[in-house]
C-alpha positions as CSV (number, residue, x, y, z in Angstrom):
1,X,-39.1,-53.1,40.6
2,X,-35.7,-51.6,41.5
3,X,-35.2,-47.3,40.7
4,X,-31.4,-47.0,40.5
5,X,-30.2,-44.3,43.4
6,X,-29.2,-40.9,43.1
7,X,-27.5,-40.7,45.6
8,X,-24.4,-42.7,45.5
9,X,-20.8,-42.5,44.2
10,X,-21.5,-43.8,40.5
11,X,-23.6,-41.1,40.0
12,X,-22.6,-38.1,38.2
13,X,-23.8,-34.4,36.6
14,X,-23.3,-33.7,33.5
15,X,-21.8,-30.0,32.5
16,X,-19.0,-28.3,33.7
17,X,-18.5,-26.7,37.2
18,X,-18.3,-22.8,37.4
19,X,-14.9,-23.0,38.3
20,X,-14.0,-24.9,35.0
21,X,-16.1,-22.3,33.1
22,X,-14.3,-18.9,35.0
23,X,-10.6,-20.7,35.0
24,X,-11.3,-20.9,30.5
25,X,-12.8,-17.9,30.3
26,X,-9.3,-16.2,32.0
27,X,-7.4,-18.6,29.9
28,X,-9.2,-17.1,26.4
29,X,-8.9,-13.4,28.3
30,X,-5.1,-13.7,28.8
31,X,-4.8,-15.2,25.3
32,X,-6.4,-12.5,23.6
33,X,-4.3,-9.4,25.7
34,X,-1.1,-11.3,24.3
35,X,-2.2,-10.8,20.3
36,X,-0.1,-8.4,19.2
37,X,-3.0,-6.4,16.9
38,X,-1.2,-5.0,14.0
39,X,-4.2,-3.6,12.1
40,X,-4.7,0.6,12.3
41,X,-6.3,3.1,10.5
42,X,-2.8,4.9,9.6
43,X,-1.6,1.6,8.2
44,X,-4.7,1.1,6.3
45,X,-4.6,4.7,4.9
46,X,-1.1,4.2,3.9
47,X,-2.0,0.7,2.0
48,X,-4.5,2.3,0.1
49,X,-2.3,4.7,-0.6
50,X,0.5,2.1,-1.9
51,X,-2.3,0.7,-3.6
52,X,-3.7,3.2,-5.8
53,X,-0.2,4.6,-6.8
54,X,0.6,0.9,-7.9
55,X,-3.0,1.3,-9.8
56,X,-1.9,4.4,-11.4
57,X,1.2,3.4,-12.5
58,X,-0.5,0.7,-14.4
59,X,-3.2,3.2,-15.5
60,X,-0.7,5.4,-17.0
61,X,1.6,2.5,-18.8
62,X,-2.1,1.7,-20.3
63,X,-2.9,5.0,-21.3
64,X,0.7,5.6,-23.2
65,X,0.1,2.3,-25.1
66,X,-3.6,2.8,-26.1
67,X,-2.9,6.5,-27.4
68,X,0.5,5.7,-28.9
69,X,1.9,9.0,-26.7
70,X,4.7,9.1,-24.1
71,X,2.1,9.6,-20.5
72,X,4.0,9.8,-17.6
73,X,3.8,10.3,-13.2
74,X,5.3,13.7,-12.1
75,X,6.2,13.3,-8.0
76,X,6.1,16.5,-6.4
77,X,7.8,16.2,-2.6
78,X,8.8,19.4,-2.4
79,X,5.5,21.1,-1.7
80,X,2.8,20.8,1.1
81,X,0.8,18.7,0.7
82,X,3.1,16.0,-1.5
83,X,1.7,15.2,-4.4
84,X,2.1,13.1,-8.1
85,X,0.4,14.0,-11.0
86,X,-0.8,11.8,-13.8
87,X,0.2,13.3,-17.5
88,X,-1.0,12.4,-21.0
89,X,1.2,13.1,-23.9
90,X,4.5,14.0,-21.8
91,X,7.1,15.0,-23.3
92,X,10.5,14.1,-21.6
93,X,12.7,17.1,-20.5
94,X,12.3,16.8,-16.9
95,X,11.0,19.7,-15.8
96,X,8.3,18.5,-13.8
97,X,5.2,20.2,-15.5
98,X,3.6,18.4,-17.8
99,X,1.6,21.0,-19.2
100,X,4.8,23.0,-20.3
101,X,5.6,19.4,-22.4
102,X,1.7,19.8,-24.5
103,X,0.5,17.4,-22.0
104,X,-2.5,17.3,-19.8
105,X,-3.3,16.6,-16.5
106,X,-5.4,13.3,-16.2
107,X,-5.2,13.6,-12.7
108,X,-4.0,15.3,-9.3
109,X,-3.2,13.4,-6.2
110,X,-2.7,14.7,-2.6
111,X,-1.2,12.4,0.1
112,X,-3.2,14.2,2.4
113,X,-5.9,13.0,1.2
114,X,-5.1,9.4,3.1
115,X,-4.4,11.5,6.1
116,X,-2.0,9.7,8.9
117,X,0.9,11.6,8.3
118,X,1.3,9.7,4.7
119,X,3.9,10.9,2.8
120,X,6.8,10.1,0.2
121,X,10.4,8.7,2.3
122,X,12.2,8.3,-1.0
123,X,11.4,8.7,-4.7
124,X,13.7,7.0,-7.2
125,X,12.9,8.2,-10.3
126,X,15.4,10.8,-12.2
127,X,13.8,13.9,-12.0
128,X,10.7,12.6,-9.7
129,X,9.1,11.8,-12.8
130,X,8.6,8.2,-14.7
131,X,7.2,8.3,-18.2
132,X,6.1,5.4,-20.2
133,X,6.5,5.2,-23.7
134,X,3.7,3.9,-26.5
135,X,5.3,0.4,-26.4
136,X,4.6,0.2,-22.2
137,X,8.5,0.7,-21.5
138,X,9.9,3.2,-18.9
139,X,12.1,5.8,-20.0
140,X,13.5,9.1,-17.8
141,X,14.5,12.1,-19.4
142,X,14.9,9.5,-22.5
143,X,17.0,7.5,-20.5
144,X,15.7,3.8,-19.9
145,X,15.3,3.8,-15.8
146,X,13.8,1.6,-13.4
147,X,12.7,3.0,-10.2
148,X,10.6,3.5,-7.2
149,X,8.5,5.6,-4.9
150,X,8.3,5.0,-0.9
151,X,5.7,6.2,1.0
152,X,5.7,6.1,4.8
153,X,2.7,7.2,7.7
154,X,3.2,8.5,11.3
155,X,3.6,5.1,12.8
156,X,7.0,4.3,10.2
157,X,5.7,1.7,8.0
158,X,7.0,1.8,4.6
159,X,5.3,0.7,1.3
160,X,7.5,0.8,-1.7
161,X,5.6,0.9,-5.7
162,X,7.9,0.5,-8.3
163,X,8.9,-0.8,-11.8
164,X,11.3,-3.9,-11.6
165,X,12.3,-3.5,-15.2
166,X,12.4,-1.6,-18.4
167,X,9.2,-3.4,-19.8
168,X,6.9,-1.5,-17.4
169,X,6.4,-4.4,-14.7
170,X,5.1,-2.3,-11.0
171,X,5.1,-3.7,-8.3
172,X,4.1,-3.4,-4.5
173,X,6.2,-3.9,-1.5
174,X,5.4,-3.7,2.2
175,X,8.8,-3.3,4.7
176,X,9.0,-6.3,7.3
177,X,11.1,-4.8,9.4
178,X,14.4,-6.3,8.0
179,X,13.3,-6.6,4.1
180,X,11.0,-5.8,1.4
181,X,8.1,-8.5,1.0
């Protein structure tokens, strides 16, 4: 009986060599340096900041239709910290208090609260305030408007929330760079 040999040409290991193994490793190493990581805490913060305005927005739309009253969002940017109130049973003059209108304050939010410099960049609503009225539909100062509200962190990235048309539709927005997505 005849063992096959070991020892000659047609043999061969199987595996890889440790220079295959170190020359991929460096290859996965250099790969990974060159992703441009765009996650952050400030841009998280500033999402869920987008985010729960958009959320209130809606809330407040519901709330005028289920109580059959005019509720409304009162931005405040001149103050530190910026804030925007949520108001039940707003009247529409504009003056930035609800409770002067009979209203109350459903509730108070504080941009510092998301920290990372978040803050409004623009607000583009008559009066910094957007009221919806029983049937769901925006009106300012009784004026039928469409608007929105930007809000911006200490790295510059934008979120806009806004209402694309007089029925009440919000919307979110996030700023590419050369457009609103």
């Amino acid at each position: 009986m005849h063992l096959p040999s070991h020892s000659g040409k047609n043999s061969r290991q199987k595996g890889y060599s440790l220079l295959e193994l170190m020359i991929v490793v460096a290859i996965i190493g250099i790969l990974a340096l060159s992703v441009n990581f765009s996650y952050s805490p400030a841009d998280s913060r500033l999402k869920s900041a987008a985010r729960d305005l958009y959320s209130n927005l809606q809330t407040v739309r519901l709330g005028a239709v289920k109580t059959s009253t005019d509720w409304g969002i009162i931005f405040d940017d001149a103050t530190s910290p910026q804030t925007y109130t949520l108001c039940s049973s707003i009247g529409p003059d504009g003056d930035g208090n609800c409770t002067n209108d009979g209203g109350q304050i459903e509730l108070s939010v504080s941009l510092d609260d998301y920290e990372s410099g978040t803050q409004f960049s623009a607000i583009n609503y008559s009066n910094n305030e957007v009221i919806f009225t029983p049937q769901g539909f925006l009106t300012c100062n009784s004026i039928p408007c469409i608007g929105s509200v930007e809000l911006t962190n200490n790295k510059g990235t934008l979120f806009k929330v806004g209402t694309t048309s007089l029925a009440g539709v919000v919307k979110i927005y996030k700023w590419s760079g050369t457009a609103w997505e």
